[in-house]
N, C-alpha and C positions, 0 to 999 in steps of 0.2 A: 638154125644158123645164129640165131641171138645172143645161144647158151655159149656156143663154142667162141663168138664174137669176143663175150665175156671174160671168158676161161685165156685169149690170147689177151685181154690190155689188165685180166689179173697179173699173168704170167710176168708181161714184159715190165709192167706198173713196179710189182714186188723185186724184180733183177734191177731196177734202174734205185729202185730205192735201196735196196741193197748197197747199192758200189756205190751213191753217195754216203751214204753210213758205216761205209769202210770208209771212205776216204776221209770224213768228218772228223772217225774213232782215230785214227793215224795222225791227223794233222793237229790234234787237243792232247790225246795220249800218248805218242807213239807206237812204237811197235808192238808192245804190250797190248793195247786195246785193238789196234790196227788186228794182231791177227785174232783177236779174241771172238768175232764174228766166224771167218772162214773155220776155226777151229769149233765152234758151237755148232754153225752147219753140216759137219763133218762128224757131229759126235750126234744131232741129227738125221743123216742119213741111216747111221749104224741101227738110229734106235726103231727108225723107220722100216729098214731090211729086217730086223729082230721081231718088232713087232706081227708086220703084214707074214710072214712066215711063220711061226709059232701060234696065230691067233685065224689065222684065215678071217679076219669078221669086213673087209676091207679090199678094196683095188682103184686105182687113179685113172680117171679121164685120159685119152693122150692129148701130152702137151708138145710144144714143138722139142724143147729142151729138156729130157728125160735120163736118168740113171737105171739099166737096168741090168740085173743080177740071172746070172742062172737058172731056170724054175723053169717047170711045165704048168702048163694048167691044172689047178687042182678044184673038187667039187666040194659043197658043204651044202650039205642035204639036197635042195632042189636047186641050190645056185652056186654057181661057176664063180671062181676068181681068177679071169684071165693070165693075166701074169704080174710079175712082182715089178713093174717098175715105180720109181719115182721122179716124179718132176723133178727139175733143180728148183725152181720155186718154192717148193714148199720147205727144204731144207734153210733155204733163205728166209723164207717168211716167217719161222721159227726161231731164226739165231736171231731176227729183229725184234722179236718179243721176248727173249730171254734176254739181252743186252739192254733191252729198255726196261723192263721189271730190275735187270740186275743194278743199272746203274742209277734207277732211280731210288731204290732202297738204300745204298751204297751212300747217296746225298740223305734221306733221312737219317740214316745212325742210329737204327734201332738195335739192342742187345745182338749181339753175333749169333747165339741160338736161337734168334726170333728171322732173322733175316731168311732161312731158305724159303721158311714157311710164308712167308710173305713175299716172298720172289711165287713161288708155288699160286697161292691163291689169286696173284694179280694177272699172273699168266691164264689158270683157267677164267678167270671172269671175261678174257676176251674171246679164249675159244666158247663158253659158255651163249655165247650170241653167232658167233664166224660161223661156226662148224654148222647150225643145222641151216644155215643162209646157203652156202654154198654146196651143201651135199644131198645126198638120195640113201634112200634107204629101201631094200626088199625083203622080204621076207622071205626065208628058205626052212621055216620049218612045217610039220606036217598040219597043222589048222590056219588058212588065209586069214591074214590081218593085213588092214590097209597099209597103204607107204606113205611115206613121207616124199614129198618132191621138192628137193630144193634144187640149185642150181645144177648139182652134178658133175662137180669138179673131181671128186669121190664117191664112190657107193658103197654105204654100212648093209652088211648082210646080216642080217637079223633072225636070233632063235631064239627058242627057249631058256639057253642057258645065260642071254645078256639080248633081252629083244626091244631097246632102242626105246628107253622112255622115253625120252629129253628129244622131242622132236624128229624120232627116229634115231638118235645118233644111242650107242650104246652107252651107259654111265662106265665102263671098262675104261673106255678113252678119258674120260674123266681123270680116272686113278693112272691112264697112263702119263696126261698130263703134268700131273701132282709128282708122280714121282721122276719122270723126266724132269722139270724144271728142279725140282728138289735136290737130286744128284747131281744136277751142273753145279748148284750153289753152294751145296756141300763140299765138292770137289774143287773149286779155285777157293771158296773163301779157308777150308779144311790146309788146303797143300801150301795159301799165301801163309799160312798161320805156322805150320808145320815145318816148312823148310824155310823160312823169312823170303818168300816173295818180296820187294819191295817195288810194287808199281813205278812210281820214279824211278828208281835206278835203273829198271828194266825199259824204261822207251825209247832207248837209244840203240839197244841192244837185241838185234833181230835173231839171230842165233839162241841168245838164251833165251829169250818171250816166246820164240817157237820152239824151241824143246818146254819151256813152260807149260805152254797152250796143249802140246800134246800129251805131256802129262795128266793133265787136269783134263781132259778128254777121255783118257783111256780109264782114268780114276772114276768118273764121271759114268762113264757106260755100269761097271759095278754096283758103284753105289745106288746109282737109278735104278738100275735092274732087280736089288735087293729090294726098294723099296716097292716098286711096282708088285715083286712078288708076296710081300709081306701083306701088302693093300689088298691084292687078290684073295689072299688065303680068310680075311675076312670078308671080304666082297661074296663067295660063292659057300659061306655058311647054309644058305638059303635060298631056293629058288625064286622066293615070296618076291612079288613086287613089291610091298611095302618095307621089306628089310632091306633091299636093296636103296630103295629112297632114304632109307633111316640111318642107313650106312654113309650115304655122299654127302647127306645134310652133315652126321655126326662129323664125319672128315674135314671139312667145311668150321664147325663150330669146334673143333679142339684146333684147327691152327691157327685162326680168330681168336682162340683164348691164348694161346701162346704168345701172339704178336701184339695184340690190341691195349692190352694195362701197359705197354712202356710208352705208348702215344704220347704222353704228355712230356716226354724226353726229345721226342725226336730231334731233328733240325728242319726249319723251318724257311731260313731267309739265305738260301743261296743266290746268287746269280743264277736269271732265267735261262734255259739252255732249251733253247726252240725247236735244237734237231730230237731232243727227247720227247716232248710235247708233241712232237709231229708223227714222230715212230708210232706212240700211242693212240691218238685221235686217229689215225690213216686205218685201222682193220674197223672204226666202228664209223668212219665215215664210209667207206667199203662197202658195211654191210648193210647202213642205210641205203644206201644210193642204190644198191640188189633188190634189196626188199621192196622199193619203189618200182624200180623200173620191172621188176617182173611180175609186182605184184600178189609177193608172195605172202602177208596178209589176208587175203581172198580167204576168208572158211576160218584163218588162222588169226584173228587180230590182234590177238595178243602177244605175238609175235613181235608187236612195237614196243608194246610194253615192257616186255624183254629186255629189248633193245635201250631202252630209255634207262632201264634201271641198270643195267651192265655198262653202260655209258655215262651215266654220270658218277659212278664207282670208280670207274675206270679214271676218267678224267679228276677228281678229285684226289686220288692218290696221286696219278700221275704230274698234278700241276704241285702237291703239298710240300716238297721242296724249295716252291717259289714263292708259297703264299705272302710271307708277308713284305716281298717286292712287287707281284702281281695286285694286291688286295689291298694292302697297305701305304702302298707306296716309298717304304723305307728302301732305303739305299745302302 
């Protein structure tokens, strides 16, 4: 009962934050960022239904608040993936880490070719600690290997052809990651650029911001899908565990070299904006607060360590917008 205690004040936790994060984005943006969210969670779900159908590696706890799709039960080797739904949560919990990687890039001003990749990386470095907190993993191929237990708000099913180093969780999700977030940012900063989006003109104008948003949604599912598929094709060169490592790390250290030499451009001294700050801290305060109360360090302690190093990443980019009104105290 603890787990599932859990999985209900995740569920309710992430909706409530959600609609104040819409209403924040509305009432600073307009309608423009207002629906920038429900349009991200929505471009989320697709990639969620695409995913868990095409990859079978995957299936969701039930939550009380669920979307689900058509499907029978399908098997993958010795394990079952009940059926295809998804929380509404998780679509939420998503468009809140894409809107905070997005808008807080958006405040640095790093080169326009640097920014998805750096929406990309900030996004995985929080699932890089979330994902194996809250999840389970088993194994469904022909030689037993232990599981991973985490919360089990999802369960990773694990094979030979992607068998869940990172804690159980498959390095696949990883690259689905990378290239989900990567094709959202491509997709609005690509189409703002293309057809002259002008944020301002657009916050007043709910009609055009929602044909915008679904634009850059439907552009978005593409371009992400390419890149996912492109990531794969070198992803499964090799069944080797270690080229697999070799590959997430390399993915990892070419969009760090792409983003990281403009650093010393960025912008630096905006106005602190706390609902951003808060978006951010909230999945690694989260996932302390798990890790504590279940325990799930036992056997694994480095598990903190993790967490510590994803968290002060996380946080550091996330506040470097503000630093030098935070730090500095300039005005």
């Amino acid at each position: 009962m603890l787990v599932e205690s859990t999985i209900v004040k995740f569920e309710w936790g992430i909706l409530c934050v959600g609609l104040l994060y819409t209403v924040y984005a509305w009432r600073h943006g307009g309608a423009y960022f207002g629906l920038m969210l429900p349009a991200i969670a929505a471009y989320s779900f697709v990639c969620e239904q695409i995913a868990g159908r095409l990859t079978k590696t995957y299936y969701y706890a039930p939550f009380t608040l669920q979307l689900c799709a058509h499907g029978s039960a399908t098997h993958v080797g010795t394990c079952a993936v009940p059926d295809f739904c998804v929380p509404l949560a998780i679509p939420v919990a998503e468009a809140i880490i894409f809107f905070t990687v997005i808008r807080t890039t958006d405040q640095l001003k790093p080169p326009w070719y640097a920014r998805p990749f750096l929406d990309a990386l900030l996004a995985m470095n929080i699932d890089v600690i979330f994902d194996p907190v809250v999840s389970t993993a088993v194994w469904c191929g022909p030689d037993p290997r232990p599981a991973w237990m985490g919360l089990g708000f999802w369960t990773w099913l694990q094979r030979p052809t992607d068998p869940g180093l990172w804690f159980g969780v498959p390095f696949n999700n990883y690259i689905a990651w990378f290239g989900a977030v990567f094709g959202f940012s491509v997709a609005l900063r690509g189409l703002e650029y293309l057809l002259g989006f002008e944020r301002h003109d657009l916050r007043g104008h709910f009609w055009k911001s929602l044909g915008a948003m679904l634009l850059v949604a439907l552009a978005a599912v593409v371009v992400g899908g390419l890149t996912v598929v492109v990531l794969n094709l070198g992803f499964f060169v090799s069944d080797s565990d270690v080229w697999r490592w070799a590959f997430i790390v390399g993915l990892i250290a070419v969009a760090a070299a792409i983003t990281l030499p403009s650093l010393p451009r960025w912008h630096w001294g905006h106005p602190v904006q706390w609902s951003l700050l808060i978006g951010n801290a909230f999945f690694f305060a989260a996932a302390l607060v798990m890790i504590l109360d279940h325990r799930l360090y036992d056997g694994r302690p480095w598990l903190l360590w993790v967490w510590l190093g994803t968290t002060t990443t996380g946080m550091i980019f996330g506040a470097a917008p503000y630093w030098h009104r935070l730090l500095l105290g300039r005005r």
